[in-house]
TIPAZA-314267 format. One record per residue: residue number from 1; x, y, z of N, C-alpha, C in turn. Coordinates in steps of 0.02 Angstrom, whole numbers, plus 50000, padded with zeros to 5 digits. Example, Ala and Ser with C-alpha at 12.3 -4.5 7.8 and 13.67 -1.06 7.14 Angstrom:
BEGIN
+------+-------+-------+-------+-------+-------+-------+-------+-------+-------+
| resi |   n_x |   n_y |   n_z |  ca_x |  ca_y |  ca_z |   c_x |   c_y |   c_z |
+------+-------+-------+-------+-------+-------+-------+-------+-------+-------+
|    1 | 50660 | 49716 | 50390 | 50615 | 49775 | 50390 | 50660 | 49835 | 50390 |
|    2 | 50642 | 49888 | 50354 | 50684 | 49947 | 50357 | 50645 | 50002 | 50394 |
+------+-------+-------+-------+-------+-------+-------+-------+-------+-------+
This chain:
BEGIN
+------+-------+-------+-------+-------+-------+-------+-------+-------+-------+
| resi |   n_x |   n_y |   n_z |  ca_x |  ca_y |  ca_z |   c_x |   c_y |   c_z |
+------+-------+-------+-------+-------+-------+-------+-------+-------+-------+
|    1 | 41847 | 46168 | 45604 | 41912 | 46144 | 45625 | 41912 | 46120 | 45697 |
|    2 | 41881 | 46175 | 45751 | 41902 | 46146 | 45807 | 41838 | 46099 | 45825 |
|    3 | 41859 | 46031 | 45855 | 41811 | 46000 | 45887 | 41781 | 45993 | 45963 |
|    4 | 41762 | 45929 | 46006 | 41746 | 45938 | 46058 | 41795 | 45975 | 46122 |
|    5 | 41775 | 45982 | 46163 | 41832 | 45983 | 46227 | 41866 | 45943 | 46244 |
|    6 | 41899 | 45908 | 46246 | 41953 | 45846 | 46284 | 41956 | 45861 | 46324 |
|    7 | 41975 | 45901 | 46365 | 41996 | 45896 | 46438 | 42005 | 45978 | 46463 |
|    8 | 42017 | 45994 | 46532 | 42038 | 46047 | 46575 | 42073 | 46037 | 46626 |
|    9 | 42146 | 46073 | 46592 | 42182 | 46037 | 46647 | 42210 | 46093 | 46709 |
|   10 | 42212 | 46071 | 46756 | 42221 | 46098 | 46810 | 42295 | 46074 | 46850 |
|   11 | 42344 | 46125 | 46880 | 42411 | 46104 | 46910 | 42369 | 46108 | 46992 |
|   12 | 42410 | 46058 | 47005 | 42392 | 46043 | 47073 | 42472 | 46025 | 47115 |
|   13 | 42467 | 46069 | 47164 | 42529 | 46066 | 47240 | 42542 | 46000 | 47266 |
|   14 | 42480 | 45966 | 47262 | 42482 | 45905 | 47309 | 42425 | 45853 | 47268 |
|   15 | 42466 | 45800 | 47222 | 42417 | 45755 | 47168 | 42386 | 45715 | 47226 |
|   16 | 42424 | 45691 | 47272 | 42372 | 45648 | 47323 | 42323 | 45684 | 47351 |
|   17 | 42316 | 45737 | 47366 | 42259 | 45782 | 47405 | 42209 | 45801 | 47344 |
|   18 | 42242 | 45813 | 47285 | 42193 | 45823 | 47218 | 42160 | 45778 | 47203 |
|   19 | 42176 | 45695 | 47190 | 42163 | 45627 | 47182 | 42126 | 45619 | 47239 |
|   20 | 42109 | 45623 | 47285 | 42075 | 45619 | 47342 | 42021 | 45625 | 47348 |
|   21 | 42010 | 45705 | 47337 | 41963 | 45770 | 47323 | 41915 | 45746 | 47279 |
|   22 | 41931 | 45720 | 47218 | 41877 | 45700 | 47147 | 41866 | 45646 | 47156 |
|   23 | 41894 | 45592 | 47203 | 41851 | 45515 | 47193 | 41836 | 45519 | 47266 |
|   24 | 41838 | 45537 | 47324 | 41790 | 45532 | 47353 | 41754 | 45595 | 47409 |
|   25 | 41780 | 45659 | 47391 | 41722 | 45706 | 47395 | 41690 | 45716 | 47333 |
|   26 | 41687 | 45712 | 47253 | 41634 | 45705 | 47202 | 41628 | 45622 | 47186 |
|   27 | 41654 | 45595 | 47207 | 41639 | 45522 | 47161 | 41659 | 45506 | 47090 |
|   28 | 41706 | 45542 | 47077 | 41728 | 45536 | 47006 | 41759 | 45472 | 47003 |
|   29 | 41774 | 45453 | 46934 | 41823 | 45395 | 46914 | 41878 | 45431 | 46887 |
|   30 | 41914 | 45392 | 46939 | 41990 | 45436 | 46945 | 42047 | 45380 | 46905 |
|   31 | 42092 | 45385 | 46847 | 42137 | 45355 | 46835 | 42186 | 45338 | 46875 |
|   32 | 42254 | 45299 | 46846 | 42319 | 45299 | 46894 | 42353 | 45348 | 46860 |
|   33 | 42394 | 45378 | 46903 | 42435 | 45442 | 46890 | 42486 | 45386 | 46816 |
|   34 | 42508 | 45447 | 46770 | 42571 | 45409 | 46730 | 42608 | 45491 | 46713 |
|   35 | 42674 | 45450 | 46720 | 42731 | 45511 | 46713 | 42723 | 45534 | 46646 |
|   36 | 42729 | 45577 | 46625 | 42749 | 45601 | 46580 | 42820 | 45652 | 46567 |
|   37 | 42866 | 45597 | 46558 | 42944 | 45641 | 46574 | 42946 | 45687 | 46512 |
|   38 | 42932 | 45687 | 46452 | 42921 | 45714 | 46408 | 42899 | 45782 | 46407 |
|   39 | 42848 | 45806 | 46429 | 42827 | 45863 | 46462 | 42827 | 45887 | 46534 |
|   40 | 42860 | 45845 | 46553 | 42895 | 45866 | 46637 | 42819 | 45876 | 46682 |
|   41 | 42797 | 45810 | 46656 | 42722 | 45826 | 46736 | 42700 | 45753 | 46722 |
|   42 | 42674 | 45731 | 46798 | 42644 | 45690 | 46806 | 42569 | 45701 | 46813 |
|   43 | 42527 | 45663 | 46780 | 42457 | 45670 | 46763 | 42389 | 45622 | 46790 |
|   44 | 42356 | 45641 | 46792 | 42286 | 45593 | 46824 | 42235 | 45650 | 46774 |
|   45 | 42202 | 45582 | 46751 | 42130 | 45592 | 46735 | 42071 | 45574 | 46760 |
|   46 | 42015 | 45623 | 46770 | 41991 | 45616 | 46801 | 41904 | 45590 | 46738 |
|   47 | 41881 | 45554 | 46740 | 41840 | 45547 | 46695 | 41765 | 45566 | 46713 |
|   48 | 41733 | 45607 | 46660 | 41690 | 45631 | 46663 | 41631 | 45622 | 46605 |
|   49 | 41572 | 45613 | 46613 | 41512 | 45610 | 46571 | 41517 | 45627 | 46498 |
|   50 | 41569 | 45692 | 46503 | 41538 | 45731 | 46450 | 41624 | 45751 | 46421 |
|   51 | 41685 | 45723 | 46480 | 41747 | 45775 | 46448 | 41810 | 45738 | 46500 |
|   52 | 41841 | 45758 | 46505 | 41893 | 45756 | 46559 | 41928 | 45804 | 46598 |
|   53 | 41938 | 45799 | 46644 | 42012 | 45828 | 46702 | 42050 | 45799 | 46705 |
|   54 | 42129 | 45850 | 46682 | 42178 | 45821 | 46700 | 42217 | 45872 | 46774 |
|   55 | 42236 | 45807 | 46808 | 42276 | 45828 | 46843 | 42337 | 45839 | 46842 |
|   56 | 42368 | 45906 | 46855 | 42441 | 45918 | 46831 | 42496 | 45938 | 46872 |
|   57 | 42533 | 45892 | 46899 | 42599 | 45900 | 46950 | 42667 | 45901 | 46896 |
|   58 | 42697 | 45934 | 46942 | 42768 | 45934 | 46927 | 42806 | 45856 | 46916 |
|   59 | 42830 | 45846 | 46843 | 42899 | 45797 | 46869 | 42974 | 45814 | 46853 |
|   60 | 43011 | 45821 | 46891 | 43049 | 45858 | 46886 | 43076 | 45925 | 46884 |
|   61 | 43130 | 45958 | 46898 | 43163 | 46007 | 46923 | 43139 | 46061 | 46876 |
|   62 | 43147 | 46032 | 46810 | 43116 | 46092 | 46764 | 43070 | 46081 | 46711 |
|   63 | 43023 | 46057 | 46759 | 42955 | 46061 | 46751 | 42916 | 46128 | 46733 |
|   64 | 42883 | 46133 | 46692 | 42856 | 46201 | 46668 | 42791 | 46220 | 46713 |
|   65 | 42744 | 46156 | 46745 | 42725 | 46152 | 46801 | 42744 | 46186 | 46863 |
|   66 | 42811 | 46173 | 46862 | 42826 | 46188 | 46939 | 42845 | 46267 | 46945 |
|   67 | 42849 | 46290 | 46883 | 42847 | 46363 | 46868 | 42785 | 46408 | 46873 |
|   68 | 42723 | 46358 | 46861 | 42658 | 46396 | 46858 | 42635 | 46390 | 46928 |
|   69 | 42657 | 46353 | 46975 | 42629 | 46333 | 47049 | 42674 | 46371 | 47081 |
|   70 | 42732 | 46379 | 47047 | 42787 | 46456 | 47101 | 42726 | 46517 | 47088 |
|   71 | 42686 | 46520 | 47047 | 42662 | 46591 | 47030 | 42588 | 46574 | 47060 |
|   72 | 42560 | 46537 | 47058 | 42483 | 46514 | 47081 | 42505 | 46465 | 47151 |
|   73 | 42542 | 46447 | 47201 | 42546 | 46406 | 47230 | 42488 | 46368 | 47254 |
|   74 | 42453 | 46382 | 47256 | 42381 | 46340 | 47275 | 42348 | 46309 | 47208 |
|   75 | 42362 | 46335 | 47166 | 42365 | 46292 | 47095 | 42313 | 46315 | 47048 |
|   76 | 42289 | 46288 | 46991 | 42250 | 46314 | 46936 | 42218 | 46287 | 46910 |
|   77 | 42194 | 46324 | 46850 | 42179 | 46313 | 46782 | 42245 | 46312 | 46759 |
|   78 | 42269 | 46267 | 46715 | 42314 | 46277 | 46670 | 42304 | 46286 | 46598 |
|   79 | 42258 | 46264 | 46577 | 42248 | 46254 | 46496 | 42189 | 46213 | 46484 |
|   80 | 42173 | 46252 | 46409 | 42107 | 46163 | 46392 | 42127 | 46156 | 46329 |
|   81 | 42111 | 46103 | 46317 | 42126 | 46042 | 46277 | 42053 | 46065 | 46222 |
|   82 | 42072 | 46044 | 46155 | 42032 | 46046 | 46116 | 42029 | 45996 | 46058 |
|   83 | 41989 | 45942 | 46035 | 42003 | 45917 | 45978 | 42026 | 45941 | 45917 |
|   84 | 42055 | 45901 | 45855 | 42061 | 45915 | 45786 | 42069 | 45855 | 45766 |
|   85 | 42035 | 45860 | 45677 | 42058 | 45770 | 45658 | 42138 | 45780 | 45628 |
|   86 | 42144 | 45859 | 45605 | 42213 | 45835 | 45562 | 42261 | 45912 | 45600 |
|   87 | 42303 | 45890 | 45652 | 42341 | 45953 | 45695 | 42393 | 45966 | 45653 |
|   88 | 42412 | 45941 | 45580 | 42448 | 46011 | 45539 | 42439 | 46033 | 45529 |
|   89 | 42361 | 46019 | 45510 | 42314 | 46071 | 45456 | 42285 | 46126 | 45503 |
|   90 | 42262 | 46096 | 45554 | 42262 | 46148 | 45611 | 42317 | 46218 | 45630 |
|   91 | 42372 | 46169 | 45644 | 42426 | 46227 | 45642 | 42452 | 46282 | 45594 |
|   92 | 42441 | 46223 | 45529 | 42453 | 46294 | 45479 | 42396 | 46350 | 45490 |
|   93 | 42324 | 46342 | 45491 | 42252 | 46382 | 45467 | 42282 | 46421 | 45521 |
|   94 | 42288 | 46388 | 45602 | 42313 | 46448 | 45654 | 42356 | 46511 | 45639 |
|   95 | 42431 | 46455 | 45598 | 42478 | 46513 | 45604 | 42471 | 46569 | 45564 |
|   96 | 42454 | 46544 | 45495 | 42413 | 46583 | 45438 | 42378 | 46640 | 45478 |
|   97 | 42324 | 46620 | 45529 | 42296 | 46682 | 45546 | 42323 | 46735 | 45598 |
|   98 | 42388 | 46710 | 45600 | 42428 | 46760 | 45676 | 42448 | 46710 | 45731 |
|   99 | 42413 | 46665 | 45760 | 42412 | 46623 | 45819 | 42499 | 46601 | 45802 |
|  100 | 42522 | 46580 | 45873 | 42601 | 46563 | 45889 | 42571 | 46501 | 45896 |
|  101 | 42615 | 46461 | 45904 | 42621 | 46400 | 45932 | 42690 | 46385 | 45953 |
|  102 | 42678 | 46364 | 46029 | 42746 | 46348 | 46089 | 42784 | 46306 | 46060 |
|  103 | 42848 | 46304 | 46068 | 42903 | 46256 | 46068 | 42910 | 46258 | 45979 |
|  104 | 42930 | 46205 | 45956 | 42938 | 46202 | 45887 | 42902 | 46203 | 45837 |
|  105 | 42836 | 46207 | 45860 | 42806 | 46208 | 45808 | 42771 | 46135 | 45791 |
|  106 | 42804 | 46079 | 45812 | 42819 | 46029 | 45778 | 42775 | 45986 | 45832 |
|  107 | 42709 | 45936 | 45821 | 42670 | 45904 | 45863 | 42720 | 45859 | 45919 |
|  108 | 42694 | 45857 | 45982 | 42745 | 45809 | 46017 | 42667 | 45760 | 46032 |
|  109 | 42692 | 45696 | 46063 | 42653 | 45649 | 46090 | 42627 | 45654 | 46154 |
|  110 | 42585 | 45687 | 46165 | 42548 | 45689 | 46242 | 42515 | 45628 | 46261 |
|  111 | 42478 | 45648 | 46325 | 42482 | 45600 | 46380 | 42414 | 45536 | 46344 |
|  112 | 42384 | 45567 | 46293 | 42335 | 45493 | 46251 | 42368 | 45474 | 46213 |
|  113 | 42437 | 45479 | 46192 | 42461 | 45437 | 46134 | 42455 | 45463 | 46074 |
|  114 | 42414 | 45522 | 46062 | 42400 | 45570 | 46020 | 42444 | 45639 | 46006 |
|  115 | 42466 | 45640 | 45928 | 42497 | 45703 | 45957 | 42452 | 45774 | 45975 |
|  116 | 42499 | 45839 | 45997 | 42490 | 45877 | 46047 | 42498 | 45964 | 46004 |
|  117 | 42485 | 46001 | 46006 | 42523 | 46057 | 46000 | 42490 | 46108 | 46070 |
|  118 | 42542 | 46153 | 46077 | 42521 | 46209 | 46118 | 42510 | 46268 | 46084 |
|  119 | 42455 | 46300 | 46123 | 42476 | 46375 | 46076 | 42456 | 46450 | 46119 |
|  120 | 42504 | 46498 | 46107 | 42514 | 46559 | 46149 | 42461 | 46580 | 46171 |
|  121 | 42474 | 46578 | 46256 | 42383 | 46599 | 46278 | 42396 | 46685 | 46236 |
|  122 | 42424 | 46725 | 46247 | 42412 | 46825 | 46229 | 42378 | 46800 | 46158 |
|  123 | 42377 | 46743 | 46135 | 42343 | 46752 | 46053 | 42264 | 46710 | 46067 |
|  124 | 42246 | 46688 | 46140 | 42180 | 46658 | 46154 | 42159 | 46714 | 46209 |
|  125 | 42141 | 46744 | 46218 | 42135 | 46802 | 46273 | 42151 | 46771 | 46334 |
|  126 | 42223 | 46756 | 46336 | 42253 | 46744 | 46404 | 42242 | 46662 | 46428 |
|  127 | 42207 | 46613 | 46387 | 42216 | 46543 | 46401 | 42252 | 46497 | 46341 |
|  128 | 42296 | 46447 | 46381 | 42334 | 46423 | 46351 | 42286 | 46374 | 46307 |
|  129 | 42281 | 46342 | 46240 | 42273 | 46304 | 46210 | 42306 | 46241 | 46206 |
|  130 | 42270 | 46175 | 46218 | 42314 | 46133 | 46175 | 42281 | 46111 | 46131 |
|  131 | 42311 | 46077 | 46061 | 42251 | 46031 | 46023 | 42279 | 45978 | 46000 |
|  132 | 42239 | 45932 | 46012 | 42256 | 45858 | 46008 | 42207 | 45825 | 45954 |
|  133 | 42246 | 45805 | 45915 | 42226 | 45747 | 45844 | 42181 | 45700 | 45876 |
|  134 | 42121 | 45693 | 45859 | 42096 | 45641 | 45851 | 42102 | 45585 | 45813 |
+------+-------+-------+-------+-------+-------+-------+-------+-------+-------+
């Protein structure tokens, strides 16, 4: 079921000082930031060989972001990203086995155009999941 890594995303205090940091103290290829009002954060990817980094700021007041940087202010890990080809079938095999999944249940469209689900880090030993349809 589960496939490669997609990404690790990380909340960051300050996206210009983060964006900075990866293209020119590592040399990464750094995207352009795009809002994502939908999930209340603005994002940068950072592209990598083998996977991605996302960068994750707050947009907006109630941003779920800006909740995890009140508690980490210097910022994080937030979550990793995991492939699937079919994220119902995913969600059901999860829920079937105990696993929650955040918000409705119901896939939303994240930041590839792909849909998204989240799922309860206490049911991953304390890291948040996301998994995204290939």
């Amino acid at each position: 079921m589960i496939g490669r890594l997609n990404h690790v995303a990380i909340a960051v205090p300050d996206l210009d000082a983060a964006v900075a940091l990866y293209a020119d103290a590592l040399g990464a290829k750094v995207n352009a930031p795009q809002d994502e009002p939908d999930h209340g954060v603005t994002v940068v990817f950072i592209e990598l060989p083998n996977t991605k980094i996302e960068l994750l700021h707050p947009l907006g007041k109630n941003s779920p972001i800006a909740g995890f940087l009140a508690k980490n202010p210097a910022g994080g890990i937030h979550h990793i990203c995991y492939e699937v080809q079919d994220i119902v079938a995913a969600r059901d095999r999860l829920k079937a086995a105990g696993a929650r999944v955040l918000g409705s249940g119901e896939p939303k469209v994240g930041a590839h155009g792909k849909p998204v689900l989240f799922l309860h880090p206490k049911d991953f030993q304390g890291a948040l999941v996301e998994l995204e349809e290939t």
